[in-house]
C-alpha positions as CSV (number, residue, x, y, z in Angstrom):
1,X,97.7,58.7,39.3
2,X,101.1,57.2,38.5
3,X,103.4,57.8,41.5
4,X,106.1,57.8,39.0
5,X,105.0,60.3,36.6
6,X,104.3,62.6,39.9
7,X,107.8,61.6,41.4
8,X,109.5,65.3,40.3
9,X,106.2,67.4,41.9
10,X,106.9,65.7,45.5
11,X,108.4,68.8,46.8
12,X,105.3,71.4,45.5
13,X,103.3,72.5,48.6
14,X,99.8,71.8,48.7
15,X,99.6,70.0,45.7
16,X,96.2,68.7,44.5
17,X,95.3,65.7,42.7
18,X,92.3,66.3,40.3
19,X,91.4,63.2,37.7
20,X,89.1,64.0,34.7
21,X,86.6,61.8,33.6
22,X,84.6,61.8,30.5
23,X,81.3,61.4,32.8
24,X,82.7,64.3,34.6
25,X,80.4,67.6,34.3
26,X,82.5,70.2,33.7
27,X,80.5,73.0,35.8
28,X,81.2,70.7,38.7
29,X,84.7,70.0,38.1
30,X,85.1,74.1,38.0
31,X,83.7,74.8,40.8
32,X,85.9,72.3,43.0
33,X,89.1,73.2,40.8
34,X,88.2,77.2,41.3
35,X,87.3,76.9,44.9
36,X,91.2,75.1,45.1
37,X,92.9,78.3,43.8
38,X,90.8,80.7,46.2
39,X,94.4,81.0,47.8
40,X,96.8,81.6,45.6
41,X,99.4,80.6,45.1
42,X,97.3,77.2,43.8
43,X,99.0,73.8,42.7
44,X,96.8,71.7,40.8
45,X,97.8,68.6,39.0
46,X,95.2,67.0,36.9
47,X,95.2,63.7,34.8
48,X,92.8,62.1,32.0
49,X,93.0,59.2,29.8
50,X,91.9,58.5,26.7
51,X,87.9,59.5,26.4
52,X,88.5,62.2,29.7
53,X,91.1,64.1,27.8
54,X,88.9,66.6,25.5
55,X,87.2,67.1,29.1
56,X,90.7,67.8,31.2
57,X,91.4,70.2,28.1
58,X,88.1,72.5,28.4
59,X,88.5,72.5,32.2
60,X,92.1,73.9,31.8
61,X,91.8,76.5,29.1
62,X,89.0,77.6,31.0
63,X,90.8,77.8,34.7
64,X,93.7,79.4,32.7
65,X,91.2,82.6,31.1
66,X,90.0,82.8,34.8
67,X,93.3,82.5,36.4
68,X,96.0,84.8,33.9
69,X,98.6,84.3,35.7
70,X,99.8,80.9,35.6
71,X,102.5,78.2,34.3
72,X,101.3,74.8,32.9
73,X,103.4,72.2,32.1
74,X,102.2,68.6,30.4
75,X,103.1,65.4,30.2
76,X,101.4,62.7,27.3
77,X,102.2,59.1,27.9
78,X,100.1,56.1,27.7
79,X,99.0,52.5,29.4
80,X,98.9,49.2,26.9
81,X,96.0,47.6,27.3
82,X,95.4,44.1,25.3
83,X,93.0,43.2,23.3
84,X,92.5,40.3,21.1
85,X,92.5,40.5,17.2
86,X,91.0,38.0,14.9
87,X,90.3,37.5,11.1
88,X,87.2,36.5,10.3
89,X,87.9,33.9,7.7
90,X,91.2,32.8,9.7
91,X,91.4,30.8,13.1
92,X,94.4,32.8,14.5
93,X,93.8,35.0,17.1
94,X,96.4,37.5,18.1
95,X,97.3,39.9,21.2
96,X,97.3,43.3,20.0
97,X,98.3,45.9,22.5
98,X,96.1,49.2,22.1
99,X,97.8,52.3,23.6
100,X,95.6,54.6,25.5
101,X,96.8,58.1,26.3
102,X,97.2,59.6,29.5
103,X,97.7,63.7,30.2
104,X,98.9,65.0,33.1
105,X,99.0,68.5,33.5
106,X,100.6,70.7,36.3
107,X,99.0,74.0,36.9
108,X,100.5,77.0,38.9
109,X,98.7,79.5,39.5
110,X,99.7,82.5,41.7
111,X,100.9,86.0,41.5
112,X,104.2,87.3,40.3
113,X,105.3,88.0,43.7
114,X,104.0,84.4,45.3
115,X,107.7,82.5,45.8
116,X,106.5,79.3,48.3
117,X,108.1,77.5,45.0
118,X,111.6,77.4,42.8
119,X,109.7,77.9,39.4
120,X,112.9,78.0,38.0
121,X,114.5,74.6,39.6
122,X,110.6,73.0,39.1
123,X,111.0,74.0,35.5
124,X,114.5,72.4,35.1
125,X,113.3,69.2,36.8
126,X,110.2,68.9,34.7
127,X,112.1,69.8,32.1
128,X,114.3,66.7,32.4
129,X,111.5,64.2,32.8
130,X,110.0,65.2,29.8
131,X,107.4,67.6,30.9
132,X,106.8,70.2,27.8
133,X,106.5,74.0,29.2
134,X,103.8,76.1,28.4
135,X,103.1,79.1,30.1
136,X,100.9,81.7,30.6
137,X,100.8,85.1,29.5
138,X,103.1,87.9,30.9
């Protein structure tokens, strides 16, 4: 996971570090994320690129219907990777930079009354490094 991206969760206890892959299963994937948030309050950051993200996206909505209370925050960027582009007819070949998207996406999950974390300061931080807020039912 980008260190830099993570930079403003450094002060969340107990964070975990969960990557998504598209050869992931997700039953397996559950059952590590759900045995994580056993204690709550839970802090789970997960991360998928490009083929993986459909995958990180069941996982979530799914850990969120178990787990009501919660706040999820996300953050879309991407890495350039080159490639090579020709013409068929033509002898110029050019470097092409293909963007593939990366999300990251902080869960909290805990009760109403769990306050080992600032949700209010975290949101604020996150807010400013262009984390988008979406949280869970109330």
């Amino acid at each position: 996971m980008d260190e830099a991206v993570l930079r403003h969760l450094q002060r969340v206890p107990n964070l975990e570090q969960v990557v998504v892959r598209k050869n992931d299963g997700i039953k397996e994937k559950l059952d590590i994320l759900l045995s994580k948030c056993e204690q709550t309050p839970a802090n789970i950051v997960l991360m998928a690129e490009n083929d993986g993200i459909q995958k990180l996206l069941t996982v979530v909505e799914i850990m969120k219907r178990k787990h009501p209370s919660h706040q999820q925050f996300n953050k879309l960027t991407y890495r350039e990777k080159p490639r090579e582009v020709s013409v068929p007819q033509d002898e110029l070949r050019l470097q092409k930079p293909m963007k593939l998207p990366i999300l990251y996406i902080y869960l909290h999950i805990g009760t109403d009354d769990s306050k080992t974390i600032d949700m209010d300061e975290l949101k604020s931080q996150l807010a400013d490094a262009n984390w988008s807020c979406q949280s869970g039912p109330k």
